[in-house]
TIVO-2410 file (N, C-alpha, C; in nm, 3 decimals):
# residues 107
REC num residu      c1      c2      c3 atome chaine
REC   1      X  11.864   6.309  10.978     N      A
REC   1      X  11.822   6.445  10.944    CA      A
REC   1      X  11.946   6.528  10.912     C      A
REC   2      X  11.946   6.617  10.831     N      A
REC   2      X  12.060   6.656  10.752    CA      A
REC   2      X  12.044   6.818  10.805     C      A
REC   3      X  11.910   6.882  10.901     N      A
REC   3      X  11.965   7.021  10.897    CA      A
REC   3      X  11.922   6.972  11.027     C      A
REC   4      X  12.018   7.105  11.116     N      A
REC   4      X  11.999   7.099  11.252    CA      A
REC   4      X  11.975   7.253  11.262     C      A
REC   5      X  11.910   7.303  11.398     N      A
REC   5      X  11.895   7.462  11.447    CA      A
REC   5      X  11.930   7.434  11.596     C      A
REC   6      X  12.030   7.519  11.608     N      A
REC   6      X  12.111   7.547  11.696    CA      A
REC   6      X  12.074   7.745  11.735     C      A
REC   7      X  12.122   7.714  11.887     N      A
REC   7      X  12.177   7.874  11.922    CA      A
REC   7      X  12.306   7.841  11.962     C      A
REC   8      X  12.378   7.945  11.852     N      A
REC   8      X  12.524   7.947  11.961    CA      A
REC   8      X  12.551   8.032  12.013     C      A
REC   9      X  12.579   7.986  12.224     N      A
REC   9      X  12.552   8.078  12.248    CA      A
REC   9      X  12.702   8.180  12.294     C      A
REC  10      X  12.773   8.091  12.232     N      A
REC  10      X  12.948   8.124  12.256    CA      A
REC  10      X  12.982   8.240  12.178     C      A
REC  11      X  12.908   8.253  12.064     N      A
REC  11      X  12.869   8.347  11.994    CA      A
REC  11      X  12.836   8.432  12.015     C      A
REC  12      X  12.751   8.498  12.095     N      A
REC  12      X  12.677   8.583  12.115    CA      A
REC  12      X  12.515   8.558  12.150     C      A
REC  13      X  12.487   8.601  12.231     N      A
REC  13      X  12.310   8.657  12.267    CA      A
REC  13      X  12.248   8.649  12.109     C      A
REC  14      X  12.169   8.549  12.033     N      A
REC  14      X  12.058   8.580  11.963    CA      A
REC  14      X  12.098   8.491  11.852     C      A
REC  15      X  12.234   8.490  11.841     N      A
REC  15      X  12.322   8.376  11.701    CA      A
REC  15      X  12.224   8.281  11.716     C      A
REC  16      X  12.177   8.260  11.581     N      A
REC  16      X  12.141   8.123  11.530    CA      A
REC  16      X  12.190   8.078  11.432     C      A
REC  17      X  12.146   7.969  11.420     N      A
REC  17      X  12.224   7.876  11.299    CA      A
REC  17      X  12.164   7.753  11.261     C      A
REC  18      X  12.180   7.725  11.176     N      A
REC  18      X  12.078   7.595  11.069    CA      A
REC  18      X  12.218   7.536  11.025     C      A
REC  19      X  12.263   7.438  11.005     N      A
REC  19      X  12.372   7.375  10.906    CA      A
REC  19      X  12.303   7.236  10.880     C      A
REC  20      X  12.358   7.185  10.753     N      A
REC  20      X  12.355   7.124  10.639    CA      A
REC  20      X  12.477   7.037  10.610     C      A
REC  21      X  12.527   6.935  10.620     N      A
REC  21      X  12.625   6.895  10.623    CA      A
REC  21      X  12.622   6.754  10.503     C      A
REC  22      X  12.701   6.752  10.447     N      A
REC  22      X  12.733   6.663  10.358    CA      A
REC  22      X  12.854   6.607  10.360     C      A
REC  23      X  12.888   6.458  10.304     N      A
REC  23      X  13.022   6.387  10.323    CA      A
REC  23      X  13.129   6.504  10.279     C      A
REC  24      X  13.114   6.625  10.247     N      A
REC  24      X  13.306   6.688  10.234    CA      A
REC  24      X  13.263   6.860  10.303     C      A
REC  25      X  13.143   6.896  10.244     N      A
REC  25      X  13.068   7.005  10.328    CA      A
REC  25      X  13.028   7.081  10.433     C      A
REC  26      X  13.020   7.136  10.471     N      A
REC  26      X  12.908   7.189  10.592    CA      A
REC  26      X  12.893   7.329  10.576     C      A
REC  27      X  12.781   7.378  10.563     N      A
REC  27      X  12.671   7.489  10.498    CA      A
REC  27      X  12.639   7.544  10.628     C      A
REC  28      X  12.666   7.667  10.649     N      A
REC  28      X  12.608   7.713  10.826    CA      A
REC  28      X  12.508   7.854  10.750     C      A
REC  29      X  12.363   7.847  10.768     N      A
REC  29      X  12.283   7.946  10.773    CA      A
REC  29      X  12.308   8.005  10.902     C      A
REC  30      X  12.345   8.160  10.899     N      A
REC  30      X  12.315   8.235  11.027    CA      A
REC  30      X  12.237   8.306  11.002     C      A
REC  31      X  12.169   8.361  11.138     N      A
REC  31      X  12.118   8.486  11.177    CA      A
REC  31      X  12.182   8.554  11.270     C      A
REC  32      X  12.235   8.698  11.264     N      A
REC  32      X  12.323   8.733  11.336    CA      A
REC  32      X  12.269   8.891  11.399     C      A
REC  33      X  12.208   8.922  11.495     N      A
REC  33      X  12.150   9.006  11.551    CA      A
REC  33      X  12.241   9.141  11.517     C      A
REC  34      X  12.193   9.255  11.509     N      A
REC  34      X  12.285   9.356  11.516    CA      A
REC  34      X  12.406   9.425  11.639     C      A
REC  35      X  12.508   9.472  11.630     N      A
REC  35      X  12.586   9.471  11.703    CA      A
REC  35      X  12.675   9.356  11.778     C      A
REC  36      X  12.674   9.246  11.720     N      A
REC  36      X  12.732   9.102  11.759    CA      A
REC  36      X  12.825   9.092  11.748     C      A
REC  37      X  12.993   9.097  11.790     N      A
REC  37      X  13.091   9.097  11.755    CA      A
REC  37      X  13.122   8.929  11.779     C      A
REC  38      X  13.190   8.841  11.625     N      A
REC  38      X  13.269   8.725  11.616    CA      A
REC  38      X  13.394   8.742  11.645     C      A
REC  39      X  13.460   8.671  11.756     N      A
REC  39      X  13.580   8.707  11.822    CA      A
REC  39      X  13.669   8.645  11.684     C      A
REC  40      X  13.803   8.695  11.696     N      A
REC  40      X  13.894   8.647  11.601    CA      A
REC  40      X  13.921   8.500  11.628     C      A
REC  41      X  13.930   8.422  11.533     N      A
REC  41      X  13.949   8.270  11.495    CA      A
REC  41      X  14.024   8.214  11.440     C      A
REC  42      X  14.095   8.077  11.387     N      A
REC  42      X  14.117   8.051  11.281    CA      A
REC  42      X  14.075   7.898  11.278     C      A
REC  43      X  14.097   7.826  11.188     N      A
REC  43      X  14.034   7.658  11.187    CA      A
REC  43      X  14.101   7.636  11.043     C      A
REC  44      X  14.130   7.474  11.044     N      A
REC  44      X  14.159   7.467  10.907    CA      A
REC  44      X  14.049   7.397  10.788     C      A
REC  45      X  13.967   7.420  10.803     N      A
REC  45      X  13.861   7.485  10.681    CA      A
REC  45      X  13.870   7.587  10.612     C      A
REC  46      X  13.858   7.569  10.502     N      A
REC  46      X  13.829   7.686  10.379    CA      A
REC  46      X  13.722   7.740  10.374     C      A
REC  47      X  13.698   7.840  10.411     N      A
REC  47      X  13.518   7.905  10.429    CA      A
REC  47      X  13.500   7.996  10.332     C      A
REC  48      X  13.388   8.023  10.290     N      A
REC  48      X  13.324   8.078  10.186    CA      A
REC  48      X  13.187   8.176  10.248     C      A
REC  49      X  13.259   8.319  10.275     N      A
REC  49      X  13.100   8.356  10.318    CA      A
REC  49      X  13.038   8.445  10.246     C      A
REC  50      X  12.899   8.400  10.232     N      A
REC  50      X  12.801   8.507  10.147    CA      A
REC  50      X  12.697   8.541  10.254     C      A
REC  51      X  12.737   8.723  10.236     N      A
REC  51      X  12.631   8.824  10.292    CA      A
REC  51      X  12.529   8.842  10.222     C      A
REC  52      X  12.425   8.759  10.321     N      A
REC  52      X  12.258   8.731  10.225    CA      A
REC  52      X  12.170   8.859  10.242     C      A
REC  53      X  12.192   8.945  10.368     N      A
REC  53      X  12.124   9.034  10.400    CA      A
REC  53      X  12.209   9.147  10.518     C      A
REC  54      X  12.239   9.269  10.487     N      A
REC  54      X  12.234   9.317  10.616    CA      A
REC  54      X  12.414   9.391  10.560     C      A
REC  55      X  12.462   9.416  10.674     N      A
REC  55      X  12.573   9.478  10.685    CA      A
REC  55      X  12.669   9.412  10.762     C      A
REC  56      X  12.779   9.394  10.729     N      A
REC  56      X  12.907   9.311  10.839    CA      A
REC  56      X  13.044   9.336  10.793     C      A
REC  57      X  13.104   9.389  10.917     N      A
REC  57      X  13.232   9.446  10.921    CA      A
REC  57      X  13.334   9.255  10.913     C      A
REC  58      X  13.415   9.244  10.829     N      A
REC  58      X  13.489   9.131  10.808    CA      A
REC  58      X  13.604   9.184  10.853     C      A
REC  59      X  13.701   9.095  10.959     N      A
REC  59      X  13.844   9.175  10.937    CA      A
REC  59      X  13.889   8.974  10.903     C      A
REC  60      X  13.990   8.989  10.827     N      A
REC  60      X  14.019   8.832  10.717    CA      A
REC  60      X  14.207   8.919  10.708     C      A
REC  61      X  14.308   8.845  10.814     N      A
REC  61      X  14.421   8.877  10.821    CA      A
REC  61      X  14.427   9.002  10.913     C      A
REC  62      X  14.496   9.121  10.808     N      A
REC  62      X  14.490   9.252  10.845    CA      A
REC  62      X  14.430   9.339  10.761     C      A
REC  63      X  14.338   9.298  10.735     N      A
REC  63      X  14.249   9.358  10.619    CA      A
REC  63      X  14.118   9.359  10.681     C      A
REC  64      X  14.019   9.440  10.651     N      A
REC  64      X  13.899   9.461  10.696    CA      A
REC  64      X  13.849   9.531  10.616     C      A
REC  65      X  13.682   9.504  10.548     N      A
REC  65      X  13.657   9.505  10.478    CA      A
REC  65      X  13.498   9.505  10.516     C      A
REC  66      X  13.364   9.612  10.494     N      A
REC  66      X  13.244   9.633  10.507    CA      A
REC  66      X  13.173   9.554  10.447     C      A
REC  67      X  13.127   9.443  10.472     N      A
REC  67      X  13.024   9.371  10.351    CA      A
REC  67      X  12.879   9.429  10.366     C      A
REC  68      X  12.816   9.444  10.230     N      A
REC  68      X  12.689   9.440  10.207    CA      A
REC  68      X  12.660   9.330  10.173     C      A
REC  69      X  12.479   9.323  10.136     N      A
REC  69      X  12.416   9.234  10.096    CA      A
REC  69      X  12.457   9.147   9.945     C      A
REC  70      X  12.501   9.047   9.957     N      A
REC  70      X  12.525   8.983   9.814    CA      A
REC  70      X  12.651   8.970   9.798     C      A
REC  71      X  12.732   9.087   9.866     N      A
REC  71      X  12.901   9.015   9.906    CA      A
REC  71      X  12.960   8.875   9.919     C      A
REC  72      X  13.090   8.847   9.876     N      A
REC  72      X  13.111   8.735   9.897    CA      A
REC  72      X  13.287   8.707   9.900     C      A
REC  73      X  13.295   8.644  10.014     N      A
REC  73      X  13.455   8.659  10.052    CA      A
REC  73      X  13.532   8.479  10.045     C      A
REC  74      X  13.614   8.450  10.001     N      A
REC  74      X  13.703   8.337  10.096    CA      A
REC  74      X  13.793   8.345  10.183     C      A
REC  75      X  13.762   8.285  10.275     N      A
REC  75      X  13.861   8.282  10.374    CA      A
REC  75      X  13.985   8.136  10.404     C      A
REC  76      X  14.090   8.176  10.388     N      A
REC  76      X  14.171   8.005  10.317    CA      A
REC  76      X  14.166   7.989  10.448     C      A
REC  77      X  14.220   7.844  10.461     N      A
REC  77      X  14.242   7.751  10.595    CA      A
REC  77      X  14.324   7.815  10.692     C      A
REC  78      X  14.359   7.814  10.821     N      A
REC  78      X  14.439   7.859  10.946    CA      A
REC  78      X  14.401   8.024  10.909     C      A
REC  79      X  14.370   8.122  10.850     N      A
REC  79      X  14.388   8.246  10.826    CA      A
REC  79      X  14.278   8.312  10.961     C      A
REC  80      X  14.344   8.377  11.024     N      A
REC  80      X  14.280   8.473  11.228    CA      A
REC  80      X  14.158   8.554  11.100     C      A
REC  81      X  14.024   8.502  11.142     N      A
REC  81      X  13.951   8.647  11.121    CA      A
REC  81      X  13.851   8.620  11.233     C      A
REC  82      X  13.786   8.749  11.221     N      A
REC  82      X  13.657   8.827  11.334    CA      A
REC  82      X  13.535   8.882  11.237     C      A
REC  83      X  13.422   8.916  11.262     N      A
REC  83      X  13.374   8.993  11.224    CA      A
REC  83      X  13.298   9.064  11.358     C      A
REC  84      X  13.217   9.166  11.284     N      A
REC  84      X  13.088   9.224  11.366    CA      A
REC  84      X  12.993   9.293  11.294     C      A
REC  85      X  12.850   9.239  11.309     N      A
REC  85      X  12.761   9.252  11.265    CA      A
REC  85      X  12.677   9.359  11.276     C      A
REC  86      X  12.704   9.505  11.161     N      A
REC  86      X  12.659   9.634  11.189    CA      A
REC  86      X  12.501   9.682  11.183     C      A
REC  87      X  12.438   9.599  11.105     N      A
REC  87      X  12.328   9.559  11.117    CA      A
REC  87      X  12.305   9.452  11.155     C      A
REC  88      X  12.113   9.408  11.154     N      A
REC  88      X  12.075   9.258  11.130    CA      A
REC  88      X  12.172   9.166  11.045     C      A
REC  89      X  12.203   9.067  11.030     N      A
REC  89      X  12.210   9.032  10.935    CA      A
REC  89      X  12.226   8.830  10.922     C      A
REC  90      X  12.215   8.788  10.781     N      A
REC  90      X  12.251   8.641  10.766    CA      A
REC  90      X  12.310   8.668  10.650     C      A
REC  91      X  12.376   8.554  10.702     N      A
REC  91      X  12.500   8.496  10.598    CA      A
REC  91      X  12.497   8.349  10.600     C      A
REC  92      X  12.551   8.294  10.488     N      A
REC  92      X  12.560   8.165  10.437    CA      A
REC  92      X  12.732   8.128  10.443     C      A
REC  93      X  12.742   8.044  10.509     N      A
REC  93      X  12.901   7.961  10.513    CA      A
REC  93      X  12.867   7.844  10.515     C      A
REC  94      X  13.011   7.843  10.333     N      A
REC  94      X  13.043   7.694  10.327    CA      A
REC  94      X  13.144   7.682  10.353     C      A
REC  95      X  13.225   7.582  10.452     N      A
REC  95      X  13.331   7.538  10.460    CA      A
REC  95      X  13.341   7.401  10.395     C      A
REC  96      X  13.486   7.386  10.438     N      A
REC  96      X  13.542   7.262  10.343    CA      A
REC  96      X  13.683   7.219  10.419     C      A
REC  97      X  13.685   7.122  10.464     N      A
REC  97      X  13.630   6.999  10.479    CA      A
REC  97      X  13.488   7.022  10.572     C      A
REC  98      X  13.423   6.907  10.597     N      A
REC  98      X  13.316   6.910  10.712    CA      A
REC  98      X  13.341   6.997  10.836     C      A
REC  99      X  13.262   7.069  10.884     N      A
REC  99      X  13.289   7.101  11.040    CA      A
REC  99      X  13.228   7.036  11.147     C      A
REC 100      X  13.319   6.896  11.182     N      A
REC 100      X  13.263   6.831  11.273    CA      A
REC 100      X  13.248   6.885  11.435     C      A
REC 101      X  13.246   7.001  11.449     N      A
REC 101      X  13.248   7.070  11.575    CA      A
REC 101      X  13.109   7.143  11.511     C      A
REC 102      X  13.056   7.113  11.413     N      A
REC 102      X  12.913   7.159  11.401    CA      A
REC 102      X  12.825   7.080  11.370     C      A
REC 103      X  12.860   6.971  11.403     N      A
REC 103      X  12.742   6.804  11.360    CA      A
REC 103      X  12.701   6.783  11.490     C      A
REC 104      X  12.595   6.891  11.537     N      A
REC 104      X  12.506   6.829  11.634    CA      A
REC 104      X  12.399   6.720  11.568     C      A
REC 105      X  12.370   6.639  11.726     N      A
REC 105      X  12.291   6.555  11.754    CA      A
REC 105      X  12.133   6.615  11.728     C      A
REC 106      X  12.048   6.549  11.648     N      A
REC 106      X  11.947   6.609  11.623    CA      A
REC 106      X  11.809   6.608  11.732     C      A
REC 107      X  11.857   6.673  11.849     N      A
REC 107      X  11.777   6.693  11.972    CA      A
REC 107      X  11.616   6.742  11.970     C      A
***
């Protein structure tokens, strides 16, 4: 099975997530409740995120930046970002290479 639904709950109270993973891929559908703050990170994946719905504060370096709906950012490999989610909202991330810290077991 190629999609899994997950809560993460490291994330925050309500994070969900669907991913999609393919031999170089991995596609993370969220749902991200309002007021959710993503602690700052980095990983070496290249991520690609598109704001499908909703409002989200991005900070990507030292830059920070309001996304609306239909927005769309890259984020290169090792680069610290956070966000927080000012509304409801989902977003679509593709990273690159695979994120094998997101290939759950299909429980």
């Amino acid at each position: 099975m190629l999609l899994h639904k997950v809560e993460l709950k490291e994330y925050g109270k309500g994070v969900k997530a669907d991913f999609v993973h393919s031999e170089n891929v991995t596609v993370a559908f969220w749902s991200i409740p309002e007021g959710t703050s993503l602690p700052a990170h980095d990983h070496p994946h290249e991520q690609i995120v598109n704001l499908r719905e909703g409002e989200f504060e991005l900070t990507v370096g030292n830059e920070t930046e309001r996304l609306t709906s239909g927005s769309v950012v890259v984020i290169p490999s090792g680069i610290v970002h956070s966000g927080r989610a000012v509304t409801q909202c989902r977003v679509i991330d593709t990273f690159h290479p695979v994120r094998e810290d997101f290939a759950f077991s299909a429980d």
